[in-house]
Every structure is written in C-alpha cells, then in structure tokens.
N, C-alpha and C positions, 0 to 999 in steps of 0.2 A: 504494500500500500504506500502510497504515498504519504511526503509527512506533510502534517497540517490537513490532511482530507480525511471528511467522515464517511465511515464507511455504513450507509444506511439500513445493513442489515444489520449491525453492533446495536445502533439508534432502535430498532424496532424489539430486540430483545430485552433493551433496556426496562426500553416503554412495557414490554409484557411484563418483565420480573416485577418493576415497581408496582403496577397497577395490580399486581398477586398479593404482595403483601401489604398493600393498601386494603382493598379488598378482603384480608386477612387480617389486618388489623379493625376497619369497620364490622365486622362479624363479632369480632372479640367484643370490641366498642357494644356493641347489639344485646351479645348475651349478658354482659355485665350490667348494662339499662333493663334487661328482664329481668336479674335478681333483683336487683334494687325495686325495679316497679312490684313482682311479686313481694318482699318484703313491704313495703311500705303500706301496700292493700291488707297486708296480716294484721300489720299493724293499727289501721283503720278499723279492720276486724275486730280487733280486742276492745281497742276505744269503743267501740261501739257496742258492745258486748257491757262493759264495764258500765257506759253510760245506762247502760237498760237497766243493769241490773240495781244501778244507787237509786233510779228514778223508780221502780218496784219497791225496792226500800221504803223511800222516802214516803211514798203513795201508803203501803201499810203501814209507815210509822204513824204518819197523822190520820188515818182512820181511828188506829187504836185510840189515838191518844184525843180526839174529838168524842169518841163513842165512852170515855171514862170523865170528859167534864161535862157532858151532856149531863143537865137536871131536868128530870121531870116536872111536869106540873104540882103533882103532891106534893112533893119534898117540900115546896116552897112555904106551907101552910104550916105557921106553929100553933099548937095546939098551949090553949092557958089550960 
C-alpha cells in the first residue's frame, strides 16, 4: 500500500468492529435499565403494599376507637 493512502476495506472493518461493540455495549446499557426499571417497580410494589396496609390500620384503628367513645342516649340521664 501506499503511505498516506486508506485503504477502504481496513475503513469498513473498522466501521463493523466499532458498530459491534457499540451495539454490544447499548444491549448491556439495555439490560442494566431493565434491572433497574424491574427493581424500582418492586419497589413501588412494596410502597404500595405498605401504604394499604397503615391505611387498613388506621381505618380499624379509628373504628374501634369511635365505637368505645360513642354514648348512648341513656347513659346521659342521671338518675337523683
């Protein structure tokens, strides 16, 4: 070959290998945005989960605790 001359089939091999491990590397890039996106949904899962279950809570705390200061009508009458 000449010096200083490209040799355009060097140029096109180039271009494959790059665009392989680009390529190679967006996949990787890819699968590692799926764990993270599945993680973060588990995570939302939990929260979510967690939230139902304070808000169940809460929901029977203050049932009970309305249904023990609730008075009757009678009580209210004292008797001389």
């Amino acid at each position: 070959m000449l010096q200083g001359v490209i040799d355009s089939r060097e140029v096109r091999a180039h271009r494959s290998s790059s665009s392989s491990r680009s390529s190679g590397v967006s996949s990787l890039r890819r699968s590692e945005q799926d764990l993270e996106v599945a993680r973060l949904r588990e995570e939302l899962r939990q929260r979510d989960e967690y939230a139902k279950a304070q808000q169940e809570y809460y929901a029977s705390y203050n049932a009970q605790r309305d249904a023990a200061i609730q008075v009757s009508p009678s009580s209210l009458y004292i008797a001389f």
